[in-house]
FIDREN-322174 format. One record per residue (C-alpha): residue in three letters; x, y, z; residue number from 1. Coordinates in Angstrom, 3 decimals, decimal comma. Layout:
N
+------+----------+----------+----------+-----+
: type :        x :        y :        z : seq :
+------+----------+----------+----------+-----+
:  ALA :        X :        Y :        Z : NUM :
...
+------+----------+----------+----------+-----+
//
This chain:
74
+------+----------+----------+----------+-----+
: type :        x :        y :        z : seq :
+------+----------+----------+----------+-----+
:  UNK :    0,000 :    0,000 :    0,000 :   1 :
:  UNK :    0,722 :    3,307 :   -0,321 :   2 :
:  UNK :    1,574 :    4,300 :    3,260 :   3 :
:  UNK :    3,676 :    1,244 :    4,192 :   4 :
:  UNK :    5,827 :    2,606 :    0,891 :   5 :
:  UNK :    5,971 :    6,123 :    2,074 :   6 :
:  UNK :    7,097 :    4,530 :    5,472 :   7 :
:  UNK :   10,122 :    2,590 :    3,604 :   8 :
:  UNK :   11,059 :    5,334 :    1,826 :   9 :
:  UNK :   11,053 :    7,409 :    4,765 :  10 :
:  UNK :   13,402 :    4,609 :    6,464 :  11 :
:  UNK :   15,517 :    4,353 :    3,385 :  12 :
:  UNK :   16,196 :    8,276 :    3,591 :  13 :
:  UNK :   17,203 :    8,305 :    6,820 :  14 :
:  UNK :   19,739 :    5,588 :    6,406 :  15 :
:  UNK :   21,119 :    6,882 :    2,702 :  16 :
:  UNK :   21,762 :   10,465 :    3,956 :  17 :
:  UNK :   24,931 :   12,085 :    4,517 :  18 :
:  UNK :   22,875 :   14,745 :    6,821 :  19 :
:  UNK :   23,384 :   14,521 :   10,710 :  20 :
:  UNK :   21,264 :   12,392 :   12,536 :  21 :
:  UNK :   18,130 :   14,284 :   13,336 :  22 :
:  UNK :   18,964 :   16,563 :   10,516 :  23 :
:  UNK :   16,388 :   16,741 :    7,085 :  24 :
:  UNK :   17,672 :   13,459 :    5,983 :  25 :
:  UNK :   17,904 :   14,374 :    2,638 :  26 :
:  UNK :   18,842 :   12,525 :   -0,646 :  27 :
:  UNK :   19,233 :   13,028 :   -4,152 :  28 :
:  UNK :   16,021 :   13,191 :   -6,348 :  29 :
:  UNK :   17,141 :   10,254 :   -8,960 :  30 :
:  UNK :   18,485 :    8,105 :   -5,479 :  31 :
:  UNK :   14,867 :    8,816 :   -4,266 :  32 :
:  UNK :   13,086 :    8,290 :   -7,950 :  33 :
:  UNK :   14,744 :    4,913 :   -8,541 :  34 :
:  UNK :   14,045 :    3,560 :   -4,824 :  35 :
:  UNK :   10,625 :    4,431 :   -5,642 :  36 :
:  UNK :   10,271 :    3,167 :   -8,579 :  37 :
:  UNK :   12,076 :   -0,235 :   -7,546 :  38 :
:  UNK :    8,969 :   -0,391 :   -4,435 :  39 :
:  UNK :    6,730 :    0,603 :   -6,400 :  40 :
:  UNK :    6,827 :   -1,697 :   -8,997 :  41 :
:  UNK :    7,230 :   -4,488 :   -6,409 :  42 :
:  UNK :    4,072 :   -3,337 :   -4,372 :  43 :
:  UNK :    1,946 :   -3,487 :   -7,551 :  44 :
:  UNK :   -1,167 :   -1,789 :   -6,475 :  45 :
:  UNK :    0,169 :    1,991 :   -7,082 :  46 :
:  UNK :   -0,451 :    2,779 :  -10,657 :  47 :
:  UNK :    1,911 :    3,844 :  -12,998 :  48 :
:  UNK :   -0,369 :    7,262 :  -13,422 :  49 :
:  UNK :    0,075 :    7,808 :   -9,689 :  50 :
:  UNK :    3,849 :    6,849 :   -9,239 :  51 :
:  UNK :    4,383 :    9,259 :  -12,183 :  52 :
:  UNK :    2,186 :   12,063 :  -10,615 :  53 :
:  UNK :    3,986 :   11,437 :   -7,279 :  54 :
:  UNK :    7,707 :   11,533 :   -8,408 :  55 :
:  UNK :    6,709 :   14,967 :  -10,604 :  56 :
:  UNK :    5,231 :   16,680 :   -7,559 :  57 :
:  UNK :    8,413 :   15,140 :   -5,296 :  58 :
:  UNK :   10,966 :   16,564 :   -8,381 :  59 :
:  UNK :    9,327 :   20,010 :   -8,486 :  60 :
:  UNK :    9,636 :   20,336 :   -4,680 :  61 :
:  UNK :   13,459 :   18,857 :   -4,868 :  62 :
:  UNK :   14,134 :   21,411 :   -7,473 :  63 :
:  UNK :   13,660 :   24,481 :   -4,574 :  64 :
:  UNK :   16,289 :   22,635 :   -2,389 :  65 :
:  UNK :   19,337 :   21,520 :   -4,585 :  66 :
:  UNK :   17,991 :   18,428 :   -6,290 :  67 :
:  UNK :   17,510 :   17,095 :   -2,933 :  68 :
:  UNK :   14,533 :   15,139 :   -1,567 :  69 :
:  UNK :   13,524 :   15,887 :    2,136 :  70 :
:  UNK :   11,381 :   13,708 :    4,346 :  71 :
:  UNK :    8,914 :   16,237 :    4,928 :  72 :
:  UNK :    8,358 :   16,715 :    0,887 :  73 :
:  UNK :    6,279 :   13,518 :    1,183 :  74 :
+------+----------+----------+----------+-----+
//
């Protein structure tokens, strides 16, 4: 399901940063875009319509802070 995705991505964030712990655990857009893709995929009940609309909403938000993803974008 959706929210048990969001909940490994969140986990996968916060081990792939290079920020401090506690910091925004940030990652790159195309580390986050692949990861998702990969679950996604795997999960098979998010549609490809959604997992597109998703990752464009996630880029355009990535875009205002370097490229990078943050935790609280999703």
């Amino acid at each position: 399901t959706l929210q048990s995705l969001l909940s490994s991505m969140k986990q996968a964030c916060e081990i792939l940063t290079r920020d401090p712990e506690g910091g925004a655990a940030r990652i790159p857009f195309e580390t986050f875009s692949f990861l998702y893709l990969y679950l996604a995929s795997i999960d098979g009940e998010i549609s490809e319509t959604e997992t597109n609309a998703f990752l464009h909403e996630i880029k355009e938000k990535a875009d205002k802070h370097s490229g990078m993803v943050l935790i609280r974008h999703f």
